[in-house]
Backbone as a ProteinNet text record, in pm:
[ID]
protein_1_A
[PRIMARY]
XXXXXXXXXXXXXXXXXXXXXXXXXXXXXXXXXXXXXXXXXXXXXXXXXXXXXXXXXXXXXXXXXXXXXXXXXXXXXXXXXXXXXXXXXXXXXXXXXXXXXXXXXXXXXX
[TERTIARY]
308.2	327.9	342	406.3	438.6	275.6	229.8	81.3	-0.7	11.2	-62.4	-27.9	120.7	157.3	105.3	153.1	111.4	-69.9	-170.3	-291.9	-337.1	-222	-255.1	-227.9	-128.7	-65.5	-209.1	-279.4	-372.3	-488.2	-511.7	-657.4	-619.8	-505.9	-445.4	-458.9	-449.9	-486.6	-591.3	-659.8	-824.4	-908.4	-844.5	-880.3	-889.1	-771.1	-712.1	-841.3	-901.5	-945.2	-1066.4	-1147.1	-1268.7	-1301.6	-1356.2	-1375.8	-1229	-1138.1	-997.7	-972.1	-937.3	-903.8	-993.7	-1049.9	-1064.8	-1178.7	-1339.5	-1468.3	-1513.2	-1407.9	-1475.6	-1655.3	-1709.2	-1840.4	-1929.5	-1874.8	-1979.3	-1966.7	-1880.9	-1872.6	-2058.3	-2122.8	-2261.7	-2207.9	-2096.7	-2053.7	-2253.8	-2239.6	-2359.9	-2342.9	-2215	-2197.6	-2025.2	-2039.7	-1959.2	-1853.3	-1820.5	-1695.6	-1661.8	-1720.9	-1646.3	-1621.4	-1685.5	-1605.2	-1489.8	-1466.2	-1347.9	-1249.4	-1260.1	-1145	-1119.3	-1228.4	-1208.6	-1128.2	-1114.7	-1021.9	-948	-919.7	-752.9	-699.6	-787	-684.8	-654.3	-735	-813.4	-657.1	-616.3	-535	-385.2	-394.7	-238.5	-156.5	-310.1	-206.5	-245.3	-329.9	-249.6	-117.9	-97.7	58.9	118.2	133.1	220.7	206.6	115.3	103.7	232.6	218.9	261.2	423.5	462	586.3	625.5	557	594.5	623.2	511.6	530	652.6	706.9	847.5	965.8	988.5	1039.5	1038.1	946.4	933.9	1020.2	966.5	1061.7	1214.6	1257.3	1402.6	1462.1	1437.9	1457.3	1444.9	1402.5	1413.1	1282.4	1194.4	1126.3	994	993.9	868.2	879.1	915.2	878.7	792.7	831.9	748.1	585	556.5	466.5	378.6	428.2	321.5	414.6	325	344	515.2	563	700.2	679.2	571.4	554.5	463.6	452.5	361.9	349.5	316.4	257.1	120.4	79.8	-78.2	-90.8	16.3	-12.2	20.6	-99.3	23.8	82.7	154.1	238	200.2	101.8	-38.8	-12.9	-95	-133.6	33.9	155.2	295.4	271.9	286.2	260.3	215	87	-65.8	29.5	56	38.6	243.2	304	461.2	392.7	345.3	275.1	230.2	156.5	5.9	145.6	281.7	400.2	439.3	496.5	571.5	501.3	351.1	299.1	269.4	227.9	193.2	346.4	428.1	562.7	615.3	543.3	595	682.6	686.9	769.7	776.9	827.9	744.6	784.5	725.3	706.3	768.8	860.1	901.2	791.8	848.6	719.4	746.2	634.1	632.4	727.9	763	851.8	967.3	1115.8	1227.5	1255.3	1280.6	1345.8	1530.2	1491.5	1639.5	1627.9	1728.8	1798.2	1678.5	1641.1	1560	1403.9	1338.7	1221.3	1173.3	1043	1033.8	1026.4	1038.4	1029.7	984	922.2	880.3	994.1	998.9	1105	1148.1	1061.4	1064.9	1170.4	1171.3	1239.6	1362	1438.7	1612.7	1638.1
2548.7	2425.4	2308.2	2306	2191.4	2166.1	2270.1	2262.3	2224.1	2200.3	2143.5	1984.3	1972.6	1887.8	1747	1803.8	1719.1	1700.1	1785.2	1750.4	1651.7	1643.1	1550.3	1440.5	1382.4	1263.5	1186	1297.7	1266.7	1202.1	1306.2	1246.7	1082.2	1093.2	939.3	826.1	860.6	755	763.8	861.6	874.8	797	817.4	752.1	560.9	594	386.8	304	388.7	344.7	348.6	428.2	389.9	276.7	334.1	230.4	176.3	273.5	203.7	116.4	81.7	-11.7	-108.6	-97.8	-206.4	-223.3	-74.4	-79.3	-133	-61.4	-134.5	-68.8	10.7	55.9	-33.9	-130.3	-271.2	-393.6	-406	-497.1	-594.6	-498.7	-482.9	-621.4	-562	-620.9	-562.7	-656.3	-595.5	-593.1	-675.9	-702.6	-629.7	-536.4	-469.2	-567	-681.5	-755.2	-774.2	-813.4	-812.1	-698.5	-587.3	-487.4	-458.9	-463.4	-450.8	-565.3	-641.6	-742.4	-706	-688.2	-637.9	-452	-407.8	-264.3	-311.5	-400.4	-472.3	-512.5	-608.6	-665.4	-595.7	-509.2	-368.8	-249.3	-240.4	-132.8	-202.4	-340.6	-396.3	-444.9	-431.5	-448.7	-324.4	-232.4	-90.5	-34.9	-101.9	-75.1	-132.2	-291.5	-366.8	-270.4	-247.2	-158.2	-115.5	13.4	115.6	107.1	11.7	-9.9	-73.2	-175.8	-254.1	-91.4	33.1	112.8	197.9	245.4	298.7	203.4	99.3	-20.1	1.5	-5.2	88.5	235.2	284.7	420.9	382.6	364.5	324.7	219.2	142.6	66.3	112.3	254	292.6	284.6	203.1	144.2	192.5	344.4	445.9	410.3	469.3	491.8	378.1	278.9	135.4	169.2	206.1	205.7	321.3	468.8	580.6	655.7	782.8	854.7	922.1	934.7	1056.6	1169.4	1231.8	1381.4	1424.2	1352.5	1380.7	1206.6	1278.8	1195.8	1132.2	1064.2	991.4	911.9	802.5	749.9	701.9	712.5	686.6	622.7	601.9	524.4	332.7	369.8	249.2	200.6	275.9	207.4	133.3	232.6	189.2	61.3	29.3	-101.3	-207.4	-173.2	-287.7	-319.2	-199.1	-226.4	-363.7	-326.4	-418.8	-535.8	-597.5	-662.1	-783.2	-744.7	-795.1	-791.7	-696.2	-760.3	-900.6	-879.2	-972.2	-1149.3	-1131.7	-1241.4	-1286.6	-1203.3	-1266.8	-1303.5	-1302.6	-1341.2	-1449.9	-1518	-1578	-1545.7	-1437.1	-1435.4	-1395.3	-1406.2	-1377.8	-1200.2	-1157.3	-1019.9	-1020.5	-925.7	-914.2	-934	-982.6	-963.8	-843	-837.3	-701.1	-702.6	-840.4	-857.6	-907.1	-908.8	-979.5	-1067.2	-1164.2	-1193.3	-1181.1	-1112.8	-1059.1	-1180.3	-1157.7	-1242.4	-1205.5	-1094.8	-1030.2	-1075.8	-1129.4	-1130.1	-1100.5	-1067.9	-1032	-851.7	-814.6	-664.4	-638.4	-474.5	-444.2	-442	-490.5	-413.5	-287.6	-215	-66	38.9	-68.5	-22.8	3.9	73.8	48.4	-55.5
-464.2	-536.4	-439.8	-334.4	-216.8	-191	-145.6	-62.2	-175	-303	-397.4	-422.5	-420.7	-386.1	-333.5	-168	-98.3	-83.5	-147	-146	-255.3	-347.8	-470.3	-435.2	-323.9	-245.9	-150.3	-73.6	-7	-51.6	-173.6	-283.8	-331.6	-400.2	-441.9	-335.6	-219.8	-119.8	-103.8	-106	-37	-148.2	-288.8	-341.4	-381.2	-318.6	-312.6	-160.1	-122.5	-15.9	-32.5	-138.1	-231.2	-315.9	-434.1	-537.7	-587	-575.3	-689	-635.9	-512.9	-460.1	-358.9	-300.9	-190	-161.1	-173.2	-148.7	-18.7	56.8	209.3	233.6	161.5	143.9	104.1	-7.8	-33.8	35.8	160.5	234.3	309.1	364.9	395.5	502.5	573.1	700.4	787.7	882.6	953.6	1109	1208.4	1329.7	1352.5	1513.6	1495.9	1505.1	1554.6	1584	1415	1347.4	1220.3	1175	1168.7	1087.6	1170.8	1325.1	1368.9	1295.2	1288.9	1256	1089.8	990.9	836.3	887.2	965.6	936.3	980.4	1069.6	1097.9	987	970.6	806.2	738.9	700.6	602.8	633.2	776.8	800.3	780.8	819.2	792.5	658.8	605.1	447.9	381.1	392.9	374.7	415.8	528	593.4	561.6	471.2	413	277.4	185.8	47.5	65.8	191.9	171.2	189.2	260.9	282.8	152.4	42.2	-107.4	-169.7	-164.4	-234.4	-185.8	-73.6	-56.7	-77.4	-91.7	-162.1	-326.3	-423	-509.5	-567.6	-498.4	-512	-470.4	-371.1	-310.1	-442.6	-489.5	-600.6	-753.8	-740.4	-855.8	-981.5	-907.9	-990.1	-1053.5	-987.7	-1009.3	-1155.1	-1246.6	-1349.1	-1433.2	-1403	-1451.5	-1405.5	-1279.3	-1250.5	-1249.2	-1268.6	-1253.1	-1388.5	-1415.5	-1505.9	-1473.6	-1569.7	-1609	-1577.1	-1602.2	-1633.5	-1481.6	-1447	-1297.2	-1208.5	-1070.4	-966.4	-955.5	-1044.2	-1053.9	-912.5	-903.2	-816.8	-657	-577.2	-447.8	-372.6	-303.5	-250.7	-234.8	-179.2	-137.9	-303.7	-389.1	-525.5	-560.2	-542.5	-603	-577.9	-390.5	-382.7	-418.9	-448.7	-513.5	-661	-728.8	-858.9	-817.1	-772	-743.5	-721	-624.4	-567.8	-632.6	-700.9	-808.9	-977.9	-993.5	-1044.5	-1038.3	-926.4	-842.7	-854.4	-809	-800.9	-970.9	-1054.6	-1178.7	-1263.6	-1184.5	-1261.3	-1132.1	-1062.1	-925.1	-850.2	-850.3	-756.5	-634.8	-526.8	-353.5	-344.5	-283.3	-263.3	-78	-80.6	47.9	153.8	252.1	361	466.5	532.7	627.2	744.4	787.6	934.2	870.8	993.3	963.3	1080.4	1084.4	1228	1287.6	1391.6	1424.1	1578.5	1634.6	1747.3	1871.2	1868.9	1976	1943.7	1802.5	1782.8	1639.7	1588.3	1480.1	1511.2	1417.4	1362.4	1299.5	1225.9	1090.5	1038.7	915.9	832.8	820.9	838.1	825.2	933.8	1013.3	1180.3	1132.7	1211.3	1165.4	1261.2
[MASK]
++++++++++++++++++++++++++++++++++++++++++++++++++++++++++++++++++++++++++++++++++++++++++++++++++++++++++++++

């Protein structure tokens, strides 16, 4: 059951990184310096998603957003779907850094 589990976690992202979400496949980027700079962007707000979506869970707030009875969606999507919340009700959505005395940080850091 774990090892089924965690393969249903994987598909859900593999899937957010297709058509559900983002279609970096229809880009018809054609020069390598831009597609480097579109998977930067492309990889840092997957990494912002994913941090809105454990924010999500820690807050309690799964159930608003994915099924009761099972895990549909993953972490990434938790995010998108808070997110795309947040903004259609104005309101600012945490950001990815904090500033401490030493500099900025991820949030995520202890």
């Amino acid at each position: 059951m774990r090892e089924y589990a965690r393969r249903a976690r994987v598909e859900a992202t593999f899937g957010d990184s297709k058509r559900r979400g983002w279609g970096l496949e229809q880009t018809h980027v054609r020069h390598q310096d831009h597609l480097d700079r579109l998977l930067l962007v492309w990889h840092l707000a997957l990494w912002w998603l994913h941090a809105l979506g454990r924010s999500v869970i820690r807050r309690g707030l799964r159930t608003q957003y994915d099924r009761v009875d099972r895990r549909d969606r993953s972490v990434v999507r938790l995010g998108w779907l808070w997110l795309r919340d947040l903004l259609r009700h104005d309101r600012c959505p945490p950001g990815p850094f904090r500033l401490t005395p030493t500099g900025w940080i991820s949030r995520a850091a202890p």
